[in-house]
N, C-alpha and C positions, 0 to 999 in steps of 0.2 A: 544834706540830702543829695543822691544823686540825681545828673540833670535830666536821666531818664526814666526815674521815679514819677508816678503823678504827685502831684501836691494833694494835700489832702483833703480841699476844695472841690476838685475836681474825681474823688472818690466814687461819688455815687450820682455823678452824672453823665450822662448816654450820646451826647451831641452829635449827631451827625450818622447817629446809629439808626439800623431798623429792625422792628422789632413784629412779632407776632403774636398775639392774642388772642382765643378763643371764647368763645362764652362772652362777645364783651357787649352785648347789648341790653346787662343789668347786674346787678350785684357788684360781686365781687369782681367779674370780669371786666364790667366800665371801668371801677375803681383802678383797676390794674393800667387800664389802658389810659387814664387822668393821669396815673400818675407817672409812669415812664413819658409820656408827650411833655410833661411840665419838666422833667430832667430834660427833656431838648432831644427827646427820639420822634422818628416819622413810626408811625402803629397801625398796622395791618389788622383789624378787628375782624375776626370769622364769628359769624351767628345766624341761625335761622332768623331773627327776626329783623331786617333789615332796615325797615320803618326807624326801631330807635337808636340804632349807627348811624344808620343816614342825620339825625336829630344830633347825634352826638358828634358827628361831623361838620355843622354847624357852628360848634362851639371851638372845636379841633382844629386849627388849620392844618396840621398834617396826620389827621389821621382818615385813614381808608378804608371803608367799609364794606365787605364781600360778603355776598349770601352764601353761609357755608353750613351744613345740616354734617357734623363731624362724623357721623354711622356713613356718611357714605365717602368713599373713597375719591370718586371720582372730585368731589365736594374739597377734600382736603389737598389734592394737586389744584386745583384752581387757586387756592386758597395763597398756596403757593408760589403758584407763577405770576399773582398779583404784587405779592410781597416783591417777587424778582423785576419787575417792572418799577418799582418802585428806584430802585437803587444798582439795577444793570448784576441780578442774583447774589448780591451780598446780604445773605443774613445775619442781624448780631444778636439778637436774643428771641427765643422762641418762651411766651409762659402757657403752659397746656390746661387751662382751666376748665372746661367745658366738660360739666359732668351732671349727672343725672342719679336719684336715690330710689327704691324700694321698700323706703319703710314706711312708718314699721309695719310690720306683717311677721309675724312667727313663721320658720321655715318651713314646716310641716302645711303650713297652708296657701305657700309661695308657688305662683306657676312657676314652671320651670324657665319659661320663656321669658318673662319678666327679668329673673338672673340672669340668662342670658343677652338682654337687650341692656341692663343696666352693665355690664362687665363687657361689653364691645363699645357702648359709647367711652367709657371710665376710663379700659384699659387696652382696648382694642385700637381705639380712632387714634389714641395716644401714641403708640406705637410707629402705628402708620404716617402720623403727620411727624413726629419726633426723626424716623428715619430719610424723609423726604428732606426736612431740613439741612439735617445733619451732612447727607449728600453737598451739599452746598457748604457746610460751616468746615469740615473736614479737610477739605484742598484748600481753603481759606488760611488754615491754621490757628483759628478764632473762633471761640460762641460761646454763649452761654444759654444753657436750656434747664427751665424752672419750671419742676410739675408738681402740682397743685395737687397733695394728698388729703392728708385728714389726720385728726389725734384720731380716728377710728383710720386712720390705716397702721395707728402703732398701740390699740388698746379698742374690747370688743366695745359695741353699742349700747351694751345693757345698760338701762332696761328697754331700749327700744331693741326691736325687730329688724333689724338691714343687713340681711346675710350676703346680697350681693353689691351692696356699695361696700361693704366693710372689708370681702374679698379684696374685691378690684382697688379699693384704695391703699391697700395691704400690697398687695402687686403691683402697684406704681412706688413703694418703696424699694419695693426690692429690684424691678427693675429701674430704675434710679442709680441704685449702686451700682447695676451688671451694666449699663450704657458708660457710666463714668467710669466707671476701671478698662471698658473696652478702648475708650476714646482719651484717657488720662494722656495719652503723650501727644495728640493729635494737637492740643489747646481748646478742644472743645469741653466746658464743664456741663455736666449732668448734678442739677441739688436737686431738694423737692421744699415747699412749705409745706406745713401742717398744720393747718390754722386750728381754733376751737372753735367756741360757738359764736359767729358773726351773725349781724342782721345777715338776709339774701333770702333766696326764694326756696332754697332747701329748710334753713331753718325756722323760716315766717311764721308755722302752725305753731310751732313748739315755743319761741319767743312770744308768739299774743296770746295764748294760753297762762292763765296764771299759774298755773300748778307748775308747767313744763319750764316758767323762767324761773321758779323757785328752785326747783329743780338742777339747772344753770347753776343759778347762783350758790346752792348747800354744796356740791360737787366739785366747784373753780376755786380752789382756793385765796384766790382775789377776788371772791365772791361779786361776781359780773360779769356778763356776756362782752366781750369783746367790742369796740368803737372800730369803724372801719377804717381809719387812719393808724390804727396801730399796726397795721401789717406793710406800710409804706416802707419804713426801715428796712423794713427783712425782706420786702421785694426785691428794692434797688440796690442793698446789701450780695443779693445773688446777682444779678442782674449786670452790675457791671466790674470798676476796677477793684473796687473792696474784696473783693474775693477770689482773686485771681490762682490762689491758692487753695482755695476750697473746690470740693468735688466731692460726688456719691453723698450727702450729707443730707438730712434730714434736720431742716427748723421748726421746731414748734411751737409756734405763737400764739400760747392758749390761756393764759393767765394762770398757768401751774397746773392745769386738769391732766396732762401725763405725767407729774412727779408726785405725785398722791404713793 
């Protein structure tokens, strides 16, 4: 092995790195932030609910908890210049989780504004906090940025009704690919996940309903909703040296629901 190879040990871990977070004061977003801190990152957690980062900061010795509401902009440079504080403006990995749904609701009886409130937080705040980083990771010549789409941003919802989460997570694919072919030579990598059906608070109703986990489970050809450590791999998979070579890519860690 060359001596400036990582070992393979050291693959999928973050040390000494900083990382950004959104959405992480529940779900899937905590989970994300447990688990790049346990590979040995300091984690910048942005969420409106402060109370449970703060809680979760607790357990974290280095993780940082910022009141961050992602629809406003102002919110997401803060968000920002805390991470830069952290580490004198070296960003190493940004994951954009922080998202919000509309279903189900049939679209014929969808406000319009509702689509547009779920498609600025999904795909809009995304954007804006993606390019803020990137400003930083670019002159670096470093980063890796991980957005958090959906097997509904690569196949529709039916039979639920989410015309504008299905949109916008559909538009986080595709802008996914157009940031990492923009940035391909810079060292900065743009993937995205695509989880399926995890516990979290988007899919809460539909997993304690019996019908809707049976449902789950006819559909997933591993018939089962997803454990929320199964997406540990595929975080720290993007996330750090394992992938150094991957870019614009789309994983989907759904127990088979998009190869039906």
């Amino acid at each position: 092995m060359d001596e400036t190879e990582p070992t393979p040990d050291a693959l999928l871990r973050l040390d000494g790195r900083v990382a950004i977070v959104t959405g992480a004061s529940g779900g899937l977003g905590e989970r994300f932030a447990r688990v790049l801190h346990a590979a040995g990152a300091t984690v910048v957690g942005g969420a409106r609910r402060l109370d449970r980062m703060e809680a979760l900061a607790g357990e974290l010795e280095r993780f940082v908890p910022v009141a961050c509401d992602v629809a406003v902009d102002d919110d997401l440079a803060r968000l920002v210049t805390a991470a830069d504080e952290v580490a004198g403006g070296r960003i190493d990995v940004l994951v954009n989780n922080a998202g919000i749904s509309d279903g189900p609701q049939p679209a014929l009886d969808e406000d319009p504004a509702e689509f547009r409130r779920v498609v600025d937080v999904d795909l809009n705040a995304l954007f804006v906090l993606t390019r803020l980083v990137a400003a930083r990771m670019v002159p670096a010549g470093a980063g890796s940025i991980v957005n958090i789409s959906s097997v509904h941003g690569l196949v529709a919802a039916a039979p639920n009704s989410q015309a504008g989460y299905v949109a916008a997570k559909s538009a986080v694919v595709g802008l996914t690919r157009e940031l990492a072919c923009q940035w391909a030579t810079t060292g900065v990598r743009v993937n995205a996940l695509a989880p399926g059906y995890f516990a979290s608070e988007l899919t809460e109703a539909m997993l304690d309903d019996e019908g809707g986990r049976r449902w789950i489970e006819r559909n997933t050809p591993m018939r089962r909703p997803g454990a929320m450590h199964e997406l540990d791999g595929a975080l720290l998979f993007l996330a750090g040296d394992a992938s150094t070579y991957v870019t614009g890519q789309v994983l989907a860690v759904d127990g088979g629901f998009t190869a039906r």
